[in-house]
Every structure is written in structure tokens, then in C-alpha cells.
C-alpha positions in Angstrom: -29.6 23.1 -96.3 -26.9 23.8 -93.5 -27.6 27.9 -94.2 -31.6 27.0 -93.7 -30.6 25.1 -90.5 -28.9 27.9 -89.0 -30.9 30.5 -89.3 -33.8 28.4 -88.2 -31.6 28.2 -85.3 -30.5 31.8 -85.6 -34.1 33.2 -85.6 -35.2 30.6 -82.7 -32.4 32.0 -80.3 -33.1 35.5 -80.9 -37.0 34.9 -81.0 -36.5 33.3 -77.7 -34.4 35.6 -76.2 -37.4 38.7 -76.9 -39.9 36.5 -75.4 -38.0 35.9 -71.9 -36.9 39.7 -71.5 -40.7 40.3 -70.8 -41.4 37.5 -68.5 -38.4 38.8 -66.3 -39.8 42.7 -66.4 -43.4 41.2 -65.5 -41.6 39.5 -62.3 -39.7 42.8 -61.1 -42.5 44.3 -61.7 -44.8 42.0 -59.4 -42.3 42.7 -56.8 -42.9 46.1 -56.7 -46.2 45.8 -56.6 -46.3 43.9 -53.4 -43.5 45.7 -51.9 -45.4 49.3 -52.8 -48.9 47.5 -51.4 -47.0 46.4 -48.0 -45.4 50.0 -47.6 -49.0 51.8 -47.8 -50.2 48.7 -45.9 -48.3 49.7 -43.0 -49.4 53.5 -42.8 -52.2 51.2 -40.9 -50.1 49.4 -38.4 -47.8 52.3 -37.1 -48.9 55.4 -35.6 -46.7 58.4 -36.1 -46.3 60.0 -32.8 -44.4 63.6 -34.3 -45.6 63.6 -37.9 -49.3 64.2 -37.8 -48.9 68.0 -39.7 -48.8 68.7 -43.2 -48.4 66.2 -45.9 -47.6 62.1 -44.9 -44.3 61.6 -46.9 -42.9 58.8 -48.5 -39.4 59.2 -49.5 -38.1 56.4 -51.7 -33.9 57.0 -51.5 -32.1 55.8 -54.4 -33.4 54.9 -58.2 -36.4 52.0 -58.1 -38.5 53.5 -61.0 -40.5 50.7 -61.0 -41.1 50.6 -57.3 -41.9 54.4 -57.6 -44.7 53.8 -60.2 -46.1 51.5 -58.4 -46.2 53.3 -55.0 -47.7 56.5 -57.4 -50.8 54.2 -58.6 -51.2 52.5 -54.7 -51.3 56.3 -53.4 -53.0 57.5 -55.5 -56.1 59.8 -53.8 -55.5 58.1 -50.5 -54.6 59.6 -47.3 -53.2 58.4 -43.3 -55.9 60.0 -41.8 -56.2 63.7 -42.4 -52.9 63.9 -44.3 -52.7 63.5 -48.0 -49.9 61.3 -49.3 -46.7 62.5 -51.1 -44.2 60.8 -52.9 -40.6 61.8 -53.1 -37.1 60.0 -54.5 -34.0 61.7 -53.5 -30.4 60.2 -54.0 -28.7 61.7 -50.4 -29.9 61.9 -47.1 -28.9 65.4 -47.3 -32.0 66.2 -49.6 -34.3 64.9 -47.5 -36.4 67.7 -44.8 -39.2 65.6 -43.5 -40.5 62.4 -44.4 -42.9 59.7 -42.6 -41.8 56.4 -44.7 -37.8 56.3 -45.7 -37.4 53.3 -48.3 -33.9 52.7 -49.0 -32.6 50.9 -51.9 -30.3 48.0 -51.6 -27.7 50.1 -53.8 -27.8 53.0 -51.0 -28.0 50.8 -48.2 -24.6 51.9 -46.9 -26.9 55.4 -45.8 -28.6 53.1 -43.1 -26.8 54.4 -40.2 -26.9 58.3 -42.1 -30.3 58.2 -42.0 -31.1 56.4 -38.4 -28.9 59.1 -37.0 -30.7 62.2 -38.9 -34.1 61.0 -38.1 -33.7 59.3 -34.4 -36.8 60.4 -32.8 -38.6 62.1 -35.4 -41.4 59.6 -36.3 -39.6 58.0 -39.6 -40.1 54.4 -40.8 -37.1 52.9 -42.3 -37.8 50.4 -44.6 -34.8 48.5 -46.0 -34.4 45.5 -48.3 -31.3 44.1 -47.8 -30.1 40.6 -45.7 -29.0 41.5 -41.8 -30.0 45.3 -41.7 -33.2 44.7 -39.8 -30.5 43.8 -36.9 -28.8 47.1 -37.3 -31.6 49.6 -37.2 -34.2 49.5 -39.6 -37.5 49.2 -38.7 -38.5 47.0 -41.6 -37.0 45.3 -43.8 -38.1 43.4 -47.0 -36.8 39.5 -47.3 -37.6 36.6 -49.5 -38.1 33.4 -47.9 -39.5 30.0 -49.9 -40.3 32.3 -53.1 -42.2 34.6 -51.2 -42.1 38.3 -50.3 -41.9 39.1 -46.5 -40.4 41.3 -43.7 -38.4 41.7 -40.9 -39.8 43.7 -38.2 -37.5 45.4 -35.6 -39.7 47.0 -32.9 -37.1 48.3 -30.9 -35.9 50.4 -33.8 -39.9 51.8 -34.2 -39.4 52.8 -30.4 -36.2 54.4 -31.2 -37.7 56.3 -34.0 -40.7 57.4 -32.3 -43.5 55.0 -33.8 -46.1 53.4 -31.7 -46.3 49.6 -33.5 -49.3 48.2 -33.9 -50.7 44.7 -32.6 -51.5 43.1 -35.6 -48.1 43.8 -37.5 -45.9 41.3 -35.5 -48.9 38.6 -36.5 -47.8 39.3 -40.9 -44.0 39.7 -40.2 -41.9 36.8 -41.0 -39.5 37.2 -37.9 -39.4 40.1 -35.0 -36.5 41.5 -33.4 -37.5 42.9 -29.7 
């Protein structure tokens, strides 16, 4: 009888154990979702004052494979006006020519500064997702407040980089930094 018990037990823990690993995919996978809707979603709240040729970039810096599938099917056969979009990852700043959205991953946050410096002036939304780095140069950055998915938005850092900010951006954006 004790044998039956534990692996009732046994097979219960386990069992349970499969069932939850899905449930936390599904949520990291919800977050990308939103996060890759709000980056296309703001290709139609900034203008790009020295990036209208050629392809509209995004660059996603670091390893976010979920985030990058998502951004794929958001993109997918869409444009900013005349300019078809193109996705990119890269791991250094270094491998990165020309890009019109930079989204850096909180494991290469540390290239903040790297990257404000390389692209100063040159039309480049930073996006960042980690706590205080909307205060130090990035343009956006993604925060969670009560359970929620929202941003930062630094305007003087969209001057700084070139891009015109639109009106209705400051209206979705959890807190704004002048």
C-alpha cells in the first residue's frame, strides 16, 4: 500500500510539474507579443528625421528568440511608409551598420551607453527593458507596473538621437522624462 501511495505521489509531482512548464512559456510568450506589437506600434509615433532610405531596420541586440518571432509575424508584409521592414539580431554593437529601432536585451544592457554614443544623431530608437535606463539615455524603455506591460518615454533622448516624437505617444507612456 505505501509503494501505491508514493507513486501516486510520484506521478502527481511530475505530472504537475509538465503541466506548469507550459503555462510559464505561454506567459513569456504573451510578453513578447505585446512588447513586439508596442515596438511596430511606435514606427507610428516617431518620425525618423535621417533614416527615410533603403530598408526600416529593426535590430534586436542580444538573444530574445521569442521576442524575435514575434516581431517576424507583427512585420510581417508591413512597411513605415515607403520602406519595407527588416529584422536583424546581432550580439555587439560592432555588427551593427544602420538600424532605425535598436532593442536591447536586459542581458546586454551594459552596451547602453556603446550604442547612444555610435548612433547619437543618426535617427535610432533605443528601446531598453531594464529599471532606471530610461534616465540614462534610452529613448524607451519597457517596465511593468500593477501586472501590466508599459514604458518609459525619455524625449530628450528622441531629440538627442534625431527623432521628431509624436503627440499622441506621451498620452500611452506610463511616465515621461523631459
Amino acid at each position: 500500500m505505501r509503494k501505491l501511495i508514493f507513486l501516486f505521489i510520484a506521478f502527481f509531482t511530475l505530472s504537475a510539474d509538465v503541466v506548469e512548464r507550459p503555462v510559464l512559456q505561454q506567459k513569456d510568450d504573451t510578453q513578447s507579443k505585446i512588447k513586439a506589437v508596442y515596438i511596430y506600434g511606435f514606427t507610428k509615433y516617431f518620425e525618423w528625421t535621417n533614416n527615410k532610405e533603403g530598408n526600416f531596420t529593426i535590430t534586436v541586440l542580444g538573444e530574445n528568440t521569442n521576442l524575435l518571432n514575434e516581431l517576424g509575424n507583427t512585420v510581417k508584409n508591413k512597411s513605415v511608409g515607403a520602406q519595407k521592414i527588416d529584422l536583424k539580431n546581432q550580439q555587439t554593437i560592432g555588427e551593427i551598420d544602420q538600424t532605425s529601432i535598436l532593442y536591447i536585451t536586459p542581458d546586454k544592457s551594459y552596451l547602453l551607453s556603446e550604442a547612444l554614443s555610435k548612433f547619437k544623431g543618426k535617427s535610432v530608437l533605443i528601446i531598453t527593458e531594464k529599471q532606471g535606463l530610461a534616465k540614462v539615455g534610452a529613448t524607451i524603455n519597457f517596465i511593468v507596473e500593477e501586472n501590466k506591460q508599459k514604458f518609459e518615454l525619455n524625449k530628450l533622448a528622441a531629440t538627442r538621437a534625431g527623432l521628431n516624437v509624436g503627440s499622441g505617444i506621451e498620452k500611452l507612456a506610463a511616465s515621461v522624462i523631459n
